[in-house]
TORMARSE-504711 format. One record per residue (C-alpha): z, y, x. Coordinates in steps of 0.25 Angstrom, whole numbers, plus 5000, padded with zeros to 4 digits. Layout:
<gutors>
[[Z Y X]],
...
</gutors>
This chain:
<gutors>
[[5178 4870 4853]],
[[5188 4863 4845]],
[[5199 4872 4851]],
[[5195 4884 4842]],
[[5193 4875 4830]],
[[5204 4883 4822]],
[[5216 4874 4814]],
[[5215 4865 4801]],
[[5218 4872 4787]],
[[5230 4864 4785]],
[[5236 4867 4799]],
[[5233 4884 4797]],
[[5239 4884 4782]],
[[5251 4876 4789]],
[[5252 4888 4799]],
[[5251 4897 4790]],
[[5262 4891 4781]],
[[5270 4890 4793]],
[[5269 4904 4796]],
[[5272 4908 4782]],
[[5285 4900 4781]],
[[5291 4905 4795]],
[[5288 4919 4790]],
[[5294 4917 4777]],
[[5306 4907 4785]],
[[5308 4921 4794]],
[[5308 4932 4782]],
[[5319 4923 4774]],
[[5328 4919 4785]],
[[5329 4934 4789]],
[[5332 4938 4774]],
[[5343 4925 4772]],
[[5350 4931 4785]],
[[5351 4945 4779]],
[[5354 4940 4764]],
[[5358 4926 4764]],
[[5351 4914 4757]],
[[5348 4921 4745]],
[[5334 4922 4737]],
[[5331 4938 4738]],
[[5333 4933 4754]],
[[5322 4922 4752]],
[[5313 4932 4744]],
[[5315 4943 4754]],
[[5312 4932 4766]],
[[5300 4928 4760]],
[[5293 4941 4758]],
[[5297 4945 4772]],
[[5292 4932 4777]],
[[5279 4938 4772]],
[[5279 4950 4777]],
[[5280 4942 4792]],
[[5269 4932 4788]],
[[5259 4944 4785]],
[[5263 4953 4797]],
[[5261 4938 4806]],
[[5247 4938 4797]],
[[5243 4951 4801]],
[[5247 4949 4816]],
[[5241 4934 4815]],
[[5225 4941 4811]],
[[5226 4951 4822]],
[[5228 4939 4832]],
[[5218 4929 4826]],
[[5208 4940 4827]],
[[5212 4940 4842]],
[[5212 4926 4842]],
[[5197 4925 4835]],
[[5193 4935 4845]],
[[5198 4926 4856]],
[[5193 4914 4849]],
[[5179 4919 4848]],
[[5178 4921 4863]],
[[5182 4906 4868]],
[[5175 4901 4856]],
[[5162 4909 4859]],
[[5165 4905 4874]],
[[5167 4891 4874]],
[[5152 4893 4866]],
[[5146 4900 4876]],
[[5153 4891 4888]],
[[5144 4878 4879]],
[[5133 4885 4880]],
[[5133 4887 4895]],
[[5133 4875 4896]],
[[5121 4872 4892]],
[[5112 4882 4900]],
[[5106 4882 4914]],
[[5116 4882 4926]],
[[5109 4896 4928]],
[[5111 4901 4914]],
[[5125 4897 4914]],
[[5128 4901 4927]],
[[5124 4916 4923]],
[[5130 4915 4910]],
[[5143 4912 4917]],
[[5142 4925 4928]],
[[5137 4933 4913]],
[[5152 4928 4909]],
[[5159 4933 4921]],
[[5153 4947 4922]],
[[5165 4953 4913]],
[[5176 4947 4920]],
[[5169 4950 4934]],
[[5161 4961 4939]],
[[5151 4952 4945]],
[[5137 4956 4949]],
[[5127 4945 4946]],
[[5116 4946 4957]],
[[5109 4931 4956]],
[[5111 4920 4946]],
[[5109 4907 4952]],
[[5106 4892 4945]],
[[5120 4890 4945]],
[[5126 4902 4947]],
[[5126 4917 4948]],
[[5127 4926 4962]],
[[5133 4939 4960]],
[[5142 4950 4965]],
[[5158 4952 4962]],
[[5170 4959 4970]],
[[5161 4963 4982]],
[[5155 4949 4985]],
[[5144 4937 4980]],
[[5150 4928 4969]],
[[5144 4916 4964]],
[[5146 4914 4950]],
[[5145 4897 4947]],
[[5144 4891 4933]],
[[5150 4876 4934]],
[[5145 4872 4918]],
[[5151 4858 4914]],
[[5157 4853 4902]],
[[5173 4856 4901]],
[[5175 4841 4903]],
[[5172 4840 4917]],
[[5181 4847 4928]],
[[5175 4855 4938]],
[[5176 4848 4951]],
[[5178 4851 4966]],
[[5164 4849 4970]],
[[5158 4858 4959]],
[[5168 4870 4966]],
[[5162 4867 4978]],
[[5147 4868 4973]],
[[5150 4881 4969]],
[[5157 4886 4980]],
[[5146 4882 4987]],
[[5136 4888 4981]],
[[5143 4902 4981]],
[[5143 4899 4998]],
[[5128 4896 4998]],
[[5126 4911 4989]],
[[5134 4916 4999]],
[[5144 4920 4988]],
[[5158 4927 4991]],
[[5167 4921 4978]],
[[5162 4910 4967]],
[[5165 4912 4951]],
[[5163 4897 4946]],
[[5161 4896 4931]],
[[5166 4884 4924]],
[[5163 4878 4912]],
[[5175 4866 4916]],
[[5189 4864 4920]],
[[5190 4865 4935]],
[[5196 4853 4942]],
[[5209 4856 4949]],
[[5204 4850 4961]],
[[5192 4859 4959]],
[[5203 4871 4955]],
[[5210 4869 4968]],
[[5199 4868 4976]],
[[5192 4882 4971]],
[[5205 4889 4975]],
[[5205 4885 4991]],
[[5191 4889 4993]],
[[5189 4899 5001]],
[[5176 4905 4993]],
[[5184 4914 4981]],
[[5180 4906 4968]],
[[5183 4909 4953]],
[[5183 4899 4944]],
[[5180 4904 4928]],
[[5187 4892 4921]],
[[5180 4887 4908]],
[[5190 4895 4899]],
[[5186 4908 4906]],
[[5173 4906 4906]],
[[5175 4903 4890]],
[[5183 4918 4888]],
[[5172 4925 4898]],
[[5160 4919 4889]],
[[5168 4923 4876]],
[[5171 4935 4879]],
[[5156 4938 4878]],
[[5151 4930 4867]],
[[5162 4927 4857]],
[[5160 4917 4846]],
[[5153 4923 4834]],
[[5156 4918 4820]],
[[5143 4911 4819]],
[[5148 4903 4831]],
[[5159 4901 4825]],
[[5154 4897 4811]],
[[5145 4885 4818]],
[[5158 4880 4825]],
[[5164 4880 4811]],
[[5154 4873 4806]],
[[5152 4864 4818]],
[[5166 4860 4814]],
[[5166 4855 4800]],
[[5164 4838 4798]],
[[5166 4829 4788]],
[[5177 4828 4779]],
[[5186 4819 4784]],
[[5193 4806 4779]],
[[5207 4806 4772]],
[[5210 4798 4786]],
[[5205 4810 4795]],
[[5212 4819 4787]],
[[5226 4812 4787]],
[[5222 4809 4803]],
[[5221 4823 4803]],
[[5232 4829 4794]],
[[5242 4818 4803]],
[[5239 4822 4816]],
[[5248 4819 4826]],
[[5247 4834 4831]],
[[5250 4839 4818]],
[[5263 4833 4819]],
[[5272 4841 4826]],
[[5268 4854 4817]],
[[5271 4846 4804]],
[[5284 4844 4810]],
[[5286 4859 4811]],
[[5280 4861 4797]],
[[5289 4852 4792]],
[[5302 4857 4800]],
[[5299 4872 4797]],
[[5298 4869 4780]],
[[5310 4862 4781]],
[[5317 4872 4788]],
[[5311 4881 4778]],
[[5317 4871 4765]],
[[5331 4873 4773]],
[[5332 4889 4775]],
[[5327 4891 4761]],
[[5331 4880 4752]],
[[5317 4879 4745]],
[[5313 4867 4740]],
[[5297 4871 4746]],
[[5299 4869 4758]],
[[5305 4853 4760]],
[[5291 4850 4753]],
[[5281 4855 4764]],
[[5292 4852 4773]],
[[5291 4837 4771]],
[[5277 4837 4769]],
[[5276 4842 4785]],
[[5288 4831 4790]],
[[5279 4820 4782]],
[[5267 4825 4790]],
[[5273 4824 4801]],
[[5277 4809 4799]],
[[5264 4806 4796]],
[[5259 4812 4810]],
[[5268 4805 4816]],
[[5264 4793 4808]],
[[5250 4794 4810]],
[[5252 4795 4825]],
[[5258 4784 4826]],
[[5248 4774 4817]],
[[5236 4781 4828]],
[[5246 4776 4840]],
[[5247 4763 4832]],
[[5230 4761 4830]],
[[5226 4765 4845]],
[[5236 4753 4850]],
</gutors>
């Protein structure tokens, strides 16, 4: 789940600063083109830099509503794919087929312990639930169980639900069978069981709190503050005020503009005392 853990406050109030300033760098180059370098120019650019950021705001809440909506599915997803694991080979099997049923207009006929027997495009399908941990590749001898347990239903195609990567041996040998096979790979399985039972916030509120730890050490925070990922993106920071401090002659902008390049030396810093430690 740490995928959908959203970003830290100092990284979303750096995004938003970011966006301000392109805005505001878009509306005043626009106005200094028309007018020249002149302060009615910078005024005028400002305001209109505004104007851009709220229309991007506007358009930016209609897509993070998208977002959240898609967000909930794989969140409530990846829930519900947990707890399959958990139950009876029986159970989970059946629980899988339930998934299918609006992506396939499968008739379900007999549910056996580990899997379920039905009807879909005018023949017997076999639907198979391999439940493993994400961690372990699904092999070439578990495709070939359930091949064979779809010949011994006397079954006409195979739907194998996985919880796991397939293999790409195991890929390569479900593609030359002569049986039909489907594979639902764990990401589809994820969407399907979503799309049925998204997250509600009270899931969502146990995750949050789930999340929260201790407070950390002045050392984790400068770890964290100095992270060898956050480099590149300081650099940018930095660059982009810079460039700012040039077009518009403003003495604000050097300041945050050296703060970001100091960062980044400080990244690249800290990286290279952590090369020095682990040797």
């Amino acid at each position: 789940m740490h995928r959908y853990r959203p970003k830290a406050p100092l990284a979303e109030a750096a995004d938003k600063l970011l966006r301000a300033l392109v805005a505001a760098l878009l509306g005043t180059a626009w106005f200094v083109y028309l007018w020249g370098v002149r302060p009615t120019a910078l005024t005028a650019g400002i305001a209109m830099g505004g104007l851009l950021w709220l229309a991007a705001r506007q358009l930016g809440k209609k897509r993070m509503l998208r977002r959240e909506a898609q967000m909930r599915q794989m969140i409530g997803g990846e829930l519900a794919l947990s707890r399959l694991m958990m139950l009876s080979p029986r159970h989970a099997a059946f629980q899988a087929a339930l998934w299918l049923l609006p992506k396939a207009d499968i008739h379900m006929e007999k549910a056996l312990p580990w899997g379920v027997l039905g009807r879909w495009k005018e023949g017997r399908v076999l639907i198979r639930l391999i439940a493993q941990h994400e961690s372990l590749p699904i092999n070439v001898q578990q495709i070939i169980k359930a091949v064979r347990d779809a010949h011994d239903q006397e079954a006409d195609r195979c739907i194998l639900c996985v919880t796991a990567p397939v293999s790409r041996e195991a890929a390569a040998y479900a593609e030359d069978l002569e049986m039909p096979i489907r594979i639902v790979g764990r990401e589809e399985l994820v969407a399907l069981a979503g799309a049925g039972a998204p997250a509600t916030d009270e899931q969502l509120r146990r995750m949050a709190q789930g999340r929260r730890h201790r407070s950390r050490s002045l050392r984790e925070l400068l770890s964290s503050v100095l992270a060898p990922a956050k480099a590149g993106r300081y650099l940018w920071y930095g660059a982009g005020m810079g460039l700012l401090g040039i077009l518009t002659r403003q003495w604000v902008y050097p300041i945050p503009a050296a703060v970001c390049l100091l960062l980044f030396l400080g990244c690249k810093i800290h990286s290279w005392q952590k090369k020095e430690e682990s040797w």
